[in-house]
C-alpha positions as CSV (number, residue, x, y, z in Angstrom):
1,X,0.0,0.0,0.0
2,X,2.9,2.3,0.9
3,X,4.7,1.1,-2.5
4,X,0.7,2.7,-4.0
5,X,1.0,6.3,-2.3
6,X,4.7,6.9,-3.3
7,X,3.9,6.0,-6.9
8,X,0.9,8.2,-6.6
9,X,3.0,11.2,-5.2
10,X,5.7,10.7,-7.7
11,X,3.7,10.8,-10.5
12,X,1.7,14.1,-9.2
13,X,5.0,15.7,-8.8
14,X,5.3,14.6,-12.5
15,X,2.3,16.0,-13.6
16,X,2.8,19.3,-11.5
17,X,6.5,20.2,-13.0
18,X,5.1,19.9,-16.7
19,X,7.9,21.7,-18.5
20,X,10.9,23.2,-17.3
21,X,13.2,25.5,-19.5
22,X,17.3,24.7,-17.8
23,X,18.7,27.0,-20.4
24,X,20.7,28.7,-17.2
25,X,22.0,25.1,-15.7
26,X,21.8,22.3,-18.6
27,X,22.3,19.3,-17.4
28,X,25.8,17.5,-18.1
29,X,25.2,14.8,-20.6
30,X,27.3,12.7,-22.9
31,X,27.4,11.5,-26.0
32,X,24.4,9.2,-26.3
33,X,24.6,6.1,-28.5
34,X,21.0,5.6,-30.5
35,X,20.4,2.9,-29.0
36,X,20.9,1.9,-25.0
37,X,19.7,-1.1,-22.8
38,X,20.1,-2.2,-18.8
39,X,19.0,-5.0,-16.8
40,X,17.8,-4.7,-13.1
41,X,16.8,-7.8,-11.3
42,X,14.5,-9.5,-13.3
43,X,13.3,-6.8,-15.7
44,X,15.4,-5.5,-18.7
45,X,14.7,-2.0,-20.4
46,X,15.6,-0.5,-24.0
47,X,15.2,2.8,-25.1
48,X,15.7,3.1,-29.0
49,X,16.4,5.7,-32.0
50,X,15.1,3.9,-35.3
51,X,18.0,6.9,-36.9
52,X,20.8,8.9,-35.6
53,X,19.9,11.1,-37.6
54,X,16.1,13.1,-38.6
55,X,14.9,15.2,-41.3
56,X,13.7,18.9,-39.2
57,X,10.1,17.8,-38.2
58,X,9.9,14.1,-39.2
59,X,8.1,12.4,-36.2
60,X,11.2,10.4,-34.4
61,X,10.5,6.8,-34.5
62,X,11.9,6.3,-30.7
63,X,10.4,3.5,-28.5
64,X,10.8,1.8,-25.1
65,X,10.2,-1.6,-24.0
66,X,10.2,-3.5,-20.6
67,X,10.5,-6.9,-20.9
68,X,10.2,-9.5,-18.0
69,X,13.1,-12.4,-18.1
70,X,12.3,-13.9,-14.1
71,X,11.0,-17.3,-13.2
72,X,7.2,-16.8,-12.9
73,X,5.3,-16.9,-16.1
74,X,3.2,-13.7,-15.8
75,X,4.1,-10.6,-13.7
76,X,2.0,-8.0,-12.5
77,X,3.4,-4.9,-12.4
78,X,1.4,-1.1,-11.3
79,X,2.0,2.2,-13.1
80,X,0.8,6.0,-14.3
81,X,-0.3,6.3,-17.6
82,X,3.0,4.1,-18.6
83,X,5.5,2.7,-17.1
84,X,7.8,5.1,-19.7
85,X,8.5,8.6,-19.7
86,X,10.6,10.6,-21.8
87,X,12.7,14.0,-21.3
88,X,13.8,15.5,-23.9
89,X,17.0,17.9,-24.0
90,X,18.3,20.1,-27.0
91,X,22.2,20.7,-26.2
92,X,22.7,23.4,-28.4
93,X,19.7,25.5,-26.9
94,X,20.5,24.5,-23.5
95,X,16.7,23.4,-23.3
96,X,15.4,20.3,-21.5
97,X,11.2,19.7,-22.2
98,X,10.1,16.9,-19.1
99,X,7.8,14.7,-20.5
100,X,4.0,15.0,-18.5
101,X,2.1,12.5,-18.0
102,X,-1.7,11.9,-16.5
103,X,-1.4,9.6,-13.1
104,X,-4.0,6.9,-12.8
105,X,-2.5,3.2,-11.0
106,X,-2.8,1.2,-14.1
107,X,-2.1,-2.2,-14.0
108,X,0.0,-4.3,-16.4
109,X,0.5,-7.6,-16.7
110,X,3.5,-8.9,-18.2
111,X,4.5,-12.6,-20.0
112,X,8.3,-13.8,-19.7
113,X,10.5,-12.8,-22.2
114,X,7.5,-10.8,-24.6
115,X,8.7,-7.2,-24.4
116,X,5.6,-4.7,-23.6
117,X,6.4,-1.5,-26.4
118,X,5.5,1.7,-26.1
119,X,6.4,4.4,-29.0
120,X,7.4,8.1,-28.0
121,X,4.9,11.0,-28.3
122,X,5.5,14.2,-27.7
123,X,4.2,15.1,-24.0
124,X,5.6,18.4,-23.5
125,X,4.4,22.0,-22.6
126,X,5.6,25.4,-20.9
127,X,3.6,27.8,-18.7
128,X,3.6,31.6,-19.4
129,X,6.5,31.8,-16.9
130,X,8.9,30.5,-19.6
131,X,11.1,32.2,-21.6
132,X,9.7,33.6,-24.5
133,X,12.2,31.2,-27.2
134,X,11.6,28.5,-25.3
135,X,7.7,28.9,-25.7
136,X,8.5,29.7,-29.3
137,X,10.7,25.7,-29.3
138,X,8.1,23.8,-27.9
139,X,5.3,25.6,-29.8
140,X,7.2,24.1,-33.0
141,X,7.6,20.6,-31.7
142,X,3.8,20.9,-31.4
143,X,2.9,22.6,-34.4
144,X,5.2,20.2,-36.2
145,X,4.9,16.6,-34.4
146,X,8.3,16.8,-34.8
147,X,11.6,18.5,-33.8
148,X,13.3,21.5,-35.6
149,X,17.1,21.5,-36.0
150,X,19.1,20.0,-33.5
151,X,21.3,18.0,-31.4
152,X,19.3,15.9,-28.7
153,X,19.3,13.5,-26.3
154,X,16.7,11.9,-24.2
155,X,16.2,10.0,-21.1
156,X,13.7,7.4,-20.7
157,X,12.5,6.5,-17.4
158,X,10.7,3.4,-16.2
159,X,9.0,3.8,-13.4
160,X,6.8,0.6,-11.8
161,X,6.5,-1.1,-9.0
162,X,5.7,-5.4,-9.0
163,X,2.4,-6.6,-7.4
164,X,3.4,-9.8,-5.4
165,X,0.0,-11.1,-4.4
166,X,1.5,-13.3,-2.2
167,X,2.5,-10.9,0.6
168,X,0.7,-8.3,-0.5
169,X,3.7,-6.0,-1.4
170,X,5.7,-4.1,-3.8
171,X,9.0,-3.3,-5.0
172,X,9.7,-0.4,-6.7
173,X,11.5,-0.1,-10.3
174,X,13.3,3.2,-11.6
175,X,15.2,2.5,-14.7
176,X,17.1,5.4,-16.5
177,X,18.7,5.5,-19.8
178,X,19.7,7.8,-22.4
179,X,19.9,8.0,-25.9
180,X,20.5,10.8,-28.4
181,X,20.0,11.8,-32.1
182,X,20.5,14.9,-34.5
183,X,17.6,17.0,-36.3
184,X,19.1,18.1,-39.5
């Protein structure tokens, strides 16, 4: 139950802190491969860039999956809107877009070994406290369903917690990775 509220609180912390222009502190990244993967106890989670490189404005084909590789044949696992959520930062504006998300507890149930796939939408916004070329940025990525001329990178979360019916707890998952691709 506890594992329920914090994944409730998170995600309304999420949802609250929409959009967030960092142009003053960027955050330090590196160079991101296209591609990136990691495995955390029984769970393993990719984050991929069909290109390295986009036309300005073509929708990026970027997707996540979780798959589940434990013993058990089915998993249960509880989440916001997804389990995925993806930042996006533009290095040579200094701008990071957080990705919002709506924050119901869904629940998904997962099969060993068949990866559950979500593509990437955009998800982003800014408030009227935001610097005006900022604004102007994400208006485009809106306007456009895709991004203008760039170099980015983005995170991808996974945030979940397992359902263990069996003692009626559960164990929180945060997975991070990054990835990055160019907007020509």
């Amino acid at each position: 139950m506890r594992a329920i509220v914090m994944i409730l609180l998170s995600a309304l912390l999420l949802t609250a802190c929409q959009t967030k222009n960092t142009a003053a502190a960027p955050p330090k990244l590196q160079d991101s491969p296209q591609e990136d993967e990691v495995r955390e106890g029984d769970f393993i989670f990719r984050l991929v860039s069909e290109k390295k490189k986009y036309e300005e404005y073509e929708k990026p084909e970027i997707y996540a999956e979780l798959t589940y590789v434990g013993q058990n044949e089915e998993i249960r696992i509880s989440h916001a809107a997804s389990p995925f959520s993806f930042p996006i930062h533009e290095k040579t504006r200094g701008y990071t877009v957080d990705y919002a998300m709506n924050t119901p507890l869904l629940i998904t149930n997962l099969k060993r070994g068949e990866p559950y796939r979500e593509s990437y939408e955009f998800a982003g916004g800014y408030s009227n406290q935001d610097d005006e070329d900022y604004v102007v940025f994400v208006q485009s990525i809106i306007d456009h369903s895709g991004f203008p001329k760039g170099d980015y990178s983005m995170e991808g979360y996974a945030n979940f917690s397992i359902i263990d019916d069996s003692d009626t707890s559960e164990k929180e998952m945060n997975m991070r990775l990054q990835i990055g691709y160019e907007v020509e």
